[in-house]
C-alpha positions as CSV (number, residue, x, y, z in Angstrom):
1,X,-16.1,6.5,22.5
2,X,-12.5,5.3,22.1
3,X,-10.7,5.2,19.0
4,X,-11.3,0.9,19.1
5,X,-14.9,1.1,20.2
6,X,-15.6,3.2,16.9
7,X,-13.6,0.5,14.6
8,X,-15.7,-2.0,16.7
9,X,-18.9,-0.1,16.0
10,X,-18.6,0.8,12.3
11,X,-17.3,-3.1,11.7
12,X,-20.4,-4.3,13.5
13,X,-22.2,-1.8,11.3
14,X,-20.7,-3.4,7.8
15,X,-21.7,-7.2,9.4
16,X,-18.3,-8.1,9.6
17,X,-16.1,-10.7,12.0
18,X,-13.0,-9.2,13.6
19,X,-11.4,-12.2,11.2
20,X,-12.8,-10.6,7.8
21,X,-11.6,-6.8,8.7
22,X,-8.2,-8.0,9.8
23,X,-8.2,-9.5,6.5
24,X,-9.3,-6.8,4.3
25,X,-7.0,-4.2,6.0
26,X,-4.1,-6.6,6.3
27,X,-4.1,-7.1,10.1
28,X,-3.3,-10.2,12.1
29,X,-6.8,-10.5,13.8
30,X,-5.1,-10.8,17.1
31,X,-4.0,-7.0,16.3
32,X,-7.3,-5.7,15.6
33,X,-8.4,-7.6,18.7
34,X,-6.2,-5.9,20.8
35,X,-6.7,-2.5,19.2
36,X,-11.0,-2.8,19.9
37,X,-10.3,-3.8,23.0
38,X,-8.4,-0.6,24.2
39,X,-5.5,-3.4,24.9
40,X,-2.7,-1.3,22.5
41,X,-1.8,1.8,22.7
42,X,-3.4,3.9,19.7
43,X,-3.1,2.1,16.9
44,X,-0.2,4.1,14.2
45,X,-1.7,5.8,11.4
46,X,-0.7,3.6,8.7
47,X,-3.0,1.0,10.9
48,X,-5.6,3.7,10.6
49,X,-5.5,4.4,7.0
50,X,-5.9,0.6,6.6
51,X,-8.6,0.4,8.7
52,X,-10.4,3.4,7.1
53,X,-9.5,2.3,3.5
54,X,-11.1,-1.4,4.3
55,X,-14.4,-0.1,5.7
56,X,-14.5,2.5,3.2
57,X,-14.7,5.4,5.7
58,X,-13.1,8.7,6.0
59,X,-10.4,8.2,8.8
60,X,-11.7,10.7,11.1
61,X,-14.3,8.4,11.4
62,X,-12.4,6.7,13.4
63,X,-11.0,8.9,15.3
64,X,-14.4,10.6,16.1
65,X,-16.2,10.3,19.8
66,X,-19.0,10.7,18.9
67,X,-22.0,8.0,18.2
68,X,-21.7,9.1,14.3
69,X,-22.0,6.9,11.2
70,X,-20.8,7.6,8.1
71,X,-24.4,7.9,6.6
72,X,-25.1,10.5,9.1
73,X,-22.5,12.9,7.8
Protein backbone atom coordinates (compact mmCIF):
# COMPACT_ATOMS: atom_id res chain seq x y z
CA UNK A 1 0.00 0.00 0.00
CA UNK A 2 1.11 3.54 -0.79
CA UNK A 3 1.51 6.15 1.63
CA UNK A 4 -2.23 7.86 0.14
CA UNK A 5 -3.96 4.52 -0.03
CA UNK A 6 -3.31 4.16 3.87
CA UNK A 7 -4.75 7.89 4.53
CA UNK A 8 -7.54 6.75 2.12
CA UNK A 9 -8.00 3.56 4.12
CA UNK A 10 -7.79 4.74 7.75
CA UNK A 11 -10.22 7.90 6.59
CA UNK A 12 -12.71 5.43 5.12
CA UNK A 13 -12.22 3.58 8.49
CA UNK A 14 -13.17 6.86 10.76
CA UNK A 15 -16.43 7.37 8.10
CA UNK A 16 -15.14 10.44 6.89
CA UNK A 17 -15.43 12.55 3.33
CA UNK A 18 -12.16 13.66 1.84
CA UNK A 19 -13.92 17.31 2.63
CA UNK A 20 -14.16 16.61 6.53
CA UNK A 21 -10.28 15.39 6.85
CA UNK A 22 -9.03 18.19 4.69
CA UNK A 23 -10.77 20.15 7.24
CA UNK A 24 -9.69 18.78 10.42
CA UNK A 25 -6.03 18.63 9.31
CA UNK A 26 -6.15 21.96 7.58
CA UNK A 27 -5.77 20.81 3.94
CA UNK A 28 -7.41 22.20 0.89
CA UNK A 29 -9.41 19.03 -0.03
CA UNK A 30 -8.02 19.28 -3.55
CA UNK A 31 -4.57 18.56 -1.71
CA UNK A 32 -5.66 15.54 0.08
CA UNK A 33 -7.22 14.50 -3.20
CA UNK A 34 -4.21 14.57 -4.96
CA UNK A 35 -2.16 13.05 -2.14
CA UNK A 36 -4.77 9.61 -2.06
CA UNK A 37 -4.56 9.47 -5.36
CA UNK A 38 -0.76 8.96 -5.68
CA UNK A 39 -1.05 12.33 -7.90
CA UNK A 40 1.78 14.34 -5.47
CA UNK A 41 4.74 13.42 -4.74
CA UNK A 42 4.99 12.20 -0.94
CA UNK A 43 3.22 14.40 0.94
CA UNK A 44 5.95 16.67 3.48
CA UNK A 45 5.95 15.73 6.97
CA UNK A 46 4.36 18.61 8.39
CA UNK A 47 1.32 17.30 5.99
CA UNK A 48 1.88 13.99 7.71
CA UNK A 49 1.78 15.12 11.20
CA UNK A 50 -1.51 16.82 10.30
CA UNK A 51 -2.86 14.04 8.91
CA UNK A 52 -1.86 11.80 11.78
CA UNK A 53 -2.81 14.34 14.45
CA UNK A 54 -6.57 14.65 12.69
CA UNK A 55 -7.24 10.90 12.54
CA UNK A 56 -5.72 10.49 15.79
CA UNK A 57 -3.11 7.89 14.65
CA UNK A 58 0.50 7.44 15.24
CA UNK A 59 2.21 8.70 11.93
CA UNK A 60 3.83 5.50 11.04
CA UNK A 61 0.50 4.65 10.45
CA UNK A 62 0.67 6.18 7.59
CA UNK A 63 3.57 5.45 6.40
CA UNK A 64 3.09 1.67 7.04
CA UNK A 65 2.43 -0.99 3.84
CA UNK A 66 0.89 -3.03 5.41
CA UNK A 67 -3.11 -3.73 5.71
CA UNK A 68 -2.83 -2.66 9.53
CA UNK A 69 -5.26 -0.60 11.68
CA UNK A 70 -4.55 1.14 14.53
CA UNK A 71 -6.74 -1.26 16.65
CA UNK A 72 -4.71 -4.04 15.53
CA UNK A 73 -1.44 -2.73 16.97
Amino acid sequence: MTIGENIRRLREQAGWEQAELARRAGLRPQHLNAIERGRRQAPTVATLRRLARAMQVPIGFLMEFQPDSPDSA
